[in-house]
N, C-alpha and C positions, 0 to 999 in steps of 0.2 A: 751519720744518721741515714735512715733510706728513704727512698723517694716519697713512699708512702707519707711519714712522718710530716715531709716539706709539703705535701700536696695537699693533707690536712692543715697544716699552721695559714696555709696560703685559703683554704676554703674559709676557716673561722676567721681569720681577721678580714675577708672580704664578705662577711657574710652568708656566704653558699653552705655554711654549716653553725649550729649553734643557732642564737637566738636571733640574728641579725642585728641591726642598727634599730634606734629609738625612732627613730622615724628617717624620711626620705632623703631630707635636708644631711643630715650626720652619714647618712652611707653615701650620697654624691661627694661630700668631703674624703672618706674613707679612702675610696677606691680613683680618686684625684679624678673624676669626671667619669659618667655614663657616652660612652661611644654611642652618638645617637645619628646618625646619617638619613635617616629616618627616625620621625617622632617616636612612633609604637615601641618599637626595639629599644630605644632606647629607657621608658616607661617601665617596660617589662624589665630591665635589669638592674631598673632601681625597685619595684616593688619585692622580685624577687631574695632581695639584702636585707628586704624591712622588717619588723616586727608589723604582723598583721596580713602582710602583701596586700597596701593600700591599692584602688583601684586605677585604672590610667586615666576616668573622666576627676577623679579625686589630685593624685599626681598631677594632672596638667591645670589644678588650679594653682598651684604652687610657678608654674611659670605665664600665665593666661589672665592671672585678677589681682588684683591689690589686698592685702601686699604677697608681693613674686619674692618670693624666697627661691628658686632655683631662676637658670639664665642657660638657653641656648645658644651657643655663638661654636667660631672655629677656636683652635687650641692645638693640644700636642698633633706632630705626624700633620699638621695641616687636614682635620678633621673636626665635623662636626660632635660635639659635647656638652652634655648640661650637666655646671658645676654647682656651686650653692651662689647665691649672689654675693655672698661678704668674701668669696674665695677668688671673685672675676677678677679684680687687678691684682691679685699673685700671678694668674696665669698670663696675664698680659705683660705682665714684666719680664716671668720665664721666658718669655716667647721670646724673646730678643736675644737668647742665647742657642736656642733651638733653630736649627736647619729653616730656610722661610718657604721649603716644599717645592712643589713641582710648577707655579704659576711663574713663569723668567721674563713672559713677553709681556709688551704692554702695563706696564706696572704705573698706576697713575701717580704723580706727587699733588701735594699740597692747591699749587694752582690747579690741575683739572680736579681736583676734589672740591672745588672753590662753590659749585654751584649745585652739586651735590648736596654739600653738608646748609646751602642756604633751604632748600626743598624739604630737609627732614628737621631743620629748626622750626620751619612753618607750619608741616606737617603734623610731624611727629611719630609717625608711621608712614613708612611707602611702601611698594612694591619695584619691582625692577622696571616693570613698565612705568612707571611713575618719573624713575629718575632718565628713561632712554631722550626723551626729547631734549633734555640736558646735558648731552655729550658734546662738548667743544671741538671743534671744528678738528684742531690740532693733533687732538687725543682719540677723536676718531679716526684719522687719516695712519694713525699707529695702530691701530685696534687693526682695522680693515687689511693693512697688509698682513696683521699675523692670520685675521680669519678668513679673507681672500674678497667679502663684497659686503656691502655698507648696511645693508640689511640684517645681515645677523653679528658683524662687527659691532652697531648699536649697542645690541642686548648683548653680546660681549663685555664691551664698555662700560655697560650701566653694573653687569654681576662682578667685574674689579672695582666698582667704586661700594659695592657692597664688602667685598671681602677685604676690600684697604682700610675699612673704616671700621670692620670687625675688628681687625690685626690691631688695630689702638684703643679697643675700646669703647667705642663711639656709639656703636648698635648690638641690638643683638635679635636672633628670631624669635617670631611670634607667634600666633595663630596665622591661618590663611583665610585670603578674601577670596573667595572663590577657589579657582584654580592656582592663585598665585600667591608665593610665600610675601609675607608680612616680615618689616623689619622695623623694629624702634629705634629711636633714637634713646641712649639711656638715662636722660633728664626728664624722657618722657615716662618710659615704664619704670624706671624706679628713682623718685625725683627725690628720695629720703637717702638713698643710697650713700655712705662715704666713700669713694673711690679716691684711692693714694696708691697708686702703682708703686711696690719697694724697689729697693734697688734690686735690679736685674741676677746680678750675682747671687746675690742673699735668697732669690727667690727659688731661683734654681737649687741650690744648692738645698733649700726648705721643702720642695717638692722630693728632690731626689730622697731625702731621710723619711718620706713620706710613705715613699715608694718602698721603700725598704722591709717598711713596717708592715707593708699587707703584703705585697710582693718576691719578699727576701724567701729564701737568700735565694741571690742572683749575681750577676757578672755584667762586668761595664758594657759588654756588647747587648744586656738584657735592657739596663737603665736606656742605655741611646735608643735604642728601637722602640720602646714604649715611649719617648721623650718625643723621635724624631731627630735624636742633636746627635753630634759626630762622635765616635766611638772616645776618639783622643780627650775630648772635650769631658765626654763622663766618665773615665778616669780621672782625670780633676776633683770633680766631682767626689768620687768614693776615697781619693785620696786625702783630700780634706777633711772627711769625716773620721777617717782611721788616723791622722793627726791630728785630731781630737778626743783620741779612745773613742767612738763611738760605736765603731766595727769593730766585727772579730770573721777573721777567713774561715770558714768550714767545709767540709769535703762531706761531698753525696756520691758515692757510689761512683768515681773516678772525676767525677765533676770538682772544679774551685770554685767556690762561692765565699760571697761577703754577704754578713746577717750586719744586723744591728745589736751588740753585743747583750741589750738588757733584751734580744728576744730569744736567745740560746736557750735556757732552760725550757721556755714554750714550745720549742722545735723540736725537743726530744720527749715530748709528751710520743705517748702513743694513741694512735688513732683509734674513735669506737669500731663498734660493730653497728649496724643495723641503721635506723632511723634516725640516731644523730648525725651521720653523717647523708643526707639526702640524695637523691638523683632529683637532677635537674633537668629542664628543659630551657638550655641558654637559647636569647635571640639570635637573631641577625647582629653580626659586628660586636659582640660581648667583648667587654676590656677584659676580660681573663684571656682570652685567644688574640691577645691585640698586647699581653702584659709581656712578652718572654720571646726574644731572637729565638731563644732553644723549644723548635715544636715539639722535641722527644719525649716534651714530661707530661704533655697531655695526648700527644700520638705517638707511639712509639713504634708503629711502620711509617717508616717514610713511604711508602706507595699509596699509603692514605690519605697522602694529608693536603694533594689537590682538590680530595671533594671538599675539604673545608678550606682553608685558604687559598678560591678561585679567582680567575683571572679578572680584570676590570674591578679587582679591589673589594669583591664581593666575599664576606665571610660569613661559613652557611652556621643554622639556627642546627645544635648540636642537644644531643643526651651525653649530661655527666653524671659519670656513679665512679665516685670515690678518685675524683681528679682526673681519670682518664673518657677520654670523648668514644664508645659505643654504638654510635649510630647518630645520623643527620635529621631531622625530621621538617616538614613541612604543615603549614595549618589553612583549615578555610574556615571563616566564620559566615555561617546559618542566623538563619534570623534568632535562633534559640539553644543554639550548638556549636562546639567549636568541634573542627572535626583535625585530628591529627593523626598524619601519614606518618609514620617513622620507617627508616633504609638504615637498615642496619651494615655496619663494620664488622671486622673480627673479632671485637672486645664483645658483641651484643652475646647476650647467654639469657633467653624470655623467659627461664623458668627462677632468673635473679634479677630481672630487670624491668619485667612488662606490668607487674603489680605494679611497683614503683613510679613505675610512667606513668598508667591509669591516675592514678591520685596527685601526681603533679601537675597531670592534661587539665582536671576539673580546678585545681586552685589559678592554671594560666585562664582557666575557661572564666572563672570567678574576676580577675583581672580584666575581662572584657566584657562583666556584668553579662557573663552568657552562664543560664542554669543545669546545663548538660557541657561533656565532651564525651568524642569517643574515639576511640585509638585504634588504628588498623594497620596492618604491616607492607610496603611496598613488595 
């Protein structure tokens, strides 16, 4: 099959082409979580999937009011993510098989979580300033030698009793009070909620087949890297499924890949022409640029591909027209306007791509309940 083909089966099953998902809730399942590092972006990458492109003051009822169908918390890669809520303890189970990220030092247990979790049972909402006067003496004297003095070791301490209590479950983000993020307790924002974490194994392995389906086909070093977990480990993983018949190996254009055997025939569709297959204006941190170790299928200069995946972890807000990323763009919202910068790459060609943008500018502009955009070139 040729790239093209893959790069269509992977837009329609994630939504960037075709009708999208039935609504918000069904495409955060789809695409196993919105990479949201920030609220906005991530908003935009679920309206963008949807049927309608619902707006982000609409979207963020769905995590903000009763009842919260979607949940912000961390998840794969040790990143911020909003999944559906009935989906939170699969990923909290996966997570136990997944890499536990880059946090090693000061890692609180149970006892220094002791007076934490008495704070958000009372509460039910805190903020990190909330839990800082609640750092044991003990666990701050561990805090302070990793961050060097007691004043910002605190707030250290207090944002590991935040993320220790994500990593089980316990909390997830909110709105903010002010300046500072909001965290619930999950008795408190979703107190209907049935949370039964599966078995870890089973979970993982339910995600990975998951992955398959919008992501495939792909290769164990693509599953780990979008997962976060060890290369060896998702081998496992795809090898368990292909002893099950559920894979089939396919080759793209000297690539090895593993599909999900009942999605073969859809992979060899071939791709429209024109308007079915859209140009997008992906965010900040989009899980398409977050899905695949291999950058070559959406960049295919590597000299490109530090303006998009930059240092500090920052991945920039991209134009796609038919899988391939064309240019980077940037937005400021006006009281009445959204105004969009696009810097174009090698792939950019204005006389196939700039109509295209204009009419995606106004439906992102639409997304921020702004009645104009307008598109200019760096």
């Amino acid at each position: 099959m040729s790239e093209e083909q893959v790069l269509f089966f992977r837009a329609l099953r994630s939504g960037l082409a075709g009708p999208g998902s039935p609504d918000a809730v069904t495409t955060a399942r789809t695409i196993l979580g919105a990479q949201s590092q920030q609220l906005s972006p991530g908003l935009l990458a679920l309206s963008q999937r949807t049927v309608g492109r619902p707006t982000a003051t609409a979207l963020a009822r769905h995590l903000f009011e009763e009842p919260r169908h979607l949940v912000r918390t961390w998840g794969q890669r040790d990143t911020l993510h909003i999944y559906p809520a009935d989906d939170w303890s699969r990923f909290i189970a996966a997570m136990r098989r997944w890499r536990p990220g880059g946090r090693v030092h000061a890692i609180p247990d149970d006892a220094d979580l002791a007076a934490a979790r008495r704070v958000l049972a009372e509460l039910g909402e805190v903020t990190r300033s909330d839990l800082e006067p609640h750092v044991a003496a003990p666990f701050l004297a561990r805090a302070t030698k990793r961050w060097g003095r007691e004043v910002g070791a605190r707030r250290f301490a207090a944002g590991r009793f935040l993320w220790r209590l994500a990593q089980a479950g316990e909390i997830s983000l909110t709105a903010k009070q002010g300046n500072e993020q909001l965290y619930a307790a999950r008795h408190h924002a979703f107190p209907r909620l049935a949370f039964d974490p599966p078995n870890a194994d089973q979970a993982a392995l339910d995600l990975s087949r998951r992955y398959l389906a919008v992501n495939g086909p792909a290769t164990a070093h693509d599953l780990a890297h979008f997962f976060g977990a060890g290369v060896t480990v998702a081998r496992g993983w795809l090898q368990r499924l292909d002893e099950s018949g559920e894979t089939t190996a396919v080759s793209c254009q000297g690539r090895e890949l593993v599909a999900l055997s009942e999605d073969v025939d859809d992979l060899r569709s071939s791709p429209p022409r024109g308007r079915a297959w859209p140009v997008r204006l992906l965010p900040l941190w989009d899980t398409l640029l977050m899905s695949h170790a291999d950058k070559s299928w959406t960049v295919p200069s590597a000299g490109e591909r530090p303006a998009i995946w930059k240092k500090a972890a920052v991945v920039a807000s991209v134009v796609l027209a038919r899988g391939r990323i064309v240019a980077t763009w940037s937005q400021k919202r006006r009281a009445r306007r959204l105004d969009v910068t696009i810097h174009p790459l090698s792939g950019w060609k204005a006389g196939r791509h700039l109509a295209a943008v204009r009419r995606e500018a106004r439906a992102v502009a639409a997304h921020y309940e702004l009645p104009e955009a307008q598109v200019e070139m760096a």
